[in-house]
N, C-alpha and C positions, 0 to 999 in steps of 0.2 A: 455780222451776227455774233462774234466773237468767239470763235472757237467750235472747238466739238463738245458735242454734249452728247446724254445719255441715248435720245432717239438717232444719233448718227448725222454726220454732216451732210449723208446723199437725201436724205429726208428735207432736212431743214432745206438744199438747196431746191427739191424739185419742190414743196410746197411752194418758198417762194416766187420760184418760174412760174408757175400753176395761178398764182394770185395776181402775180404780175401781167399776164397775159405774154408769159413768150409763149404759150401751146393756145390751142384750140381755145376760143374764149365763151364759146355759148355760153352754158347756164354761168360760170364764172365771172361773166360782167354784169350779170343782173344780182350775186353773190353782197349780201350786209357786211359780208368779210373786206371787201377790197377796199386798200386802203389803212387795214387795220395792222398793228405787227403781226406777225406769223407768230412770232414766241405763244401768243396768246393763247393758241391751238393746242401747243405741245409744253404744258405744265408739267413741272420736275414730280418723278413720282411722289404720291401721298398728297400735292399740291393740289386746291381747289380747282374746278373745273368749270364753277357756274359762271365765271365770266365770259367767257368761251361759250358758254351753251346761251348764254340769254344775247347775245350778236346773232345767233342761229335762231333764237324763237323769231318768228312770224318770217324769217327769211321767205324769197320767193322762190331761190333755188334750192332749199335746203333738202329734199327729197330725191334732187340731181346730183348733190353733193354725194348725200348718205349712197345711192347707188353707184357713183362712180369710188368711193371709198370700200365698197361690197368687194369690184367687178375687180378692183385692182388688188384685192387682199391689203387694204393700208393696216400698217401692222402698230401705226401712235396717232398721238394724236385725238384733237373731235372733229369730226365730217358729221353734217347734216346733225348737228346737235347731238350726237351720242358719241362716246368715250367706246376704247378700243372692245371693252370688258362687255360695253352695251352691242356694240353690232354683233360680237361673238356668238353672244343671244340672236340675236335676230335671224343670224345664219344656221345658227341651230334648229329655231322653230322654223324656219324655211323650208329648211332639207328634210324635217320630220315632215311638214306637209303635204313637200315632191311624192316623198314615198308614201302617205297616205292615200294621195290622190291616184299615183300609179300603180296601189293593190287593187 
């Protein structure tokens, strides 16, 4: 991988365990990702994203990704086609909805 970079070496290594199949491989082997570099994922800040996100359009696990990226707090990177900045979003309008629904 060559070194450490800005997302941190524990990152880079558990993605690539993650793709590779050393853990759990459910939705990860039906994943457009596998097979692909990891670097792909985690572009140097201010760097393009869309090549990353268009490997994720029409994915079959890409919904499996994005909620296992939620569940885990992944803090770089794209899961399930959205960038750290876009789930932040998503967890936001989430938790306003929890607490909508629970007034």
């Amino acid at each position: 991988m060559g070194g450490e970079n800005h997302w941190g070496k524990e990152s880079t290594v558990e993605i690539v365990e993650l793709m590779s199949g050393m853990e759990d491989r459910g939705w990860q082997a039906r994943a457009n990702c596998m097979g692909v570099d990891p670097d792909l994922f985690f572009p140097e800040r201010g760097a393009s994203t869309r090549e990353a996100k268009e490997v994720c359009r029409g994915c079959v696990a890409r919904e499996d990704c994005l909620e296992y990226a939620l569940d885990n707090g992944e803090k770089f990177g794209i899961w399930g086609g959205m960038s750290e900045r876009e789930r932040r979003r998503l967890r936001r309008a989430r938790a306003i909805e929890r607490r909508a629904q629970a007034s």
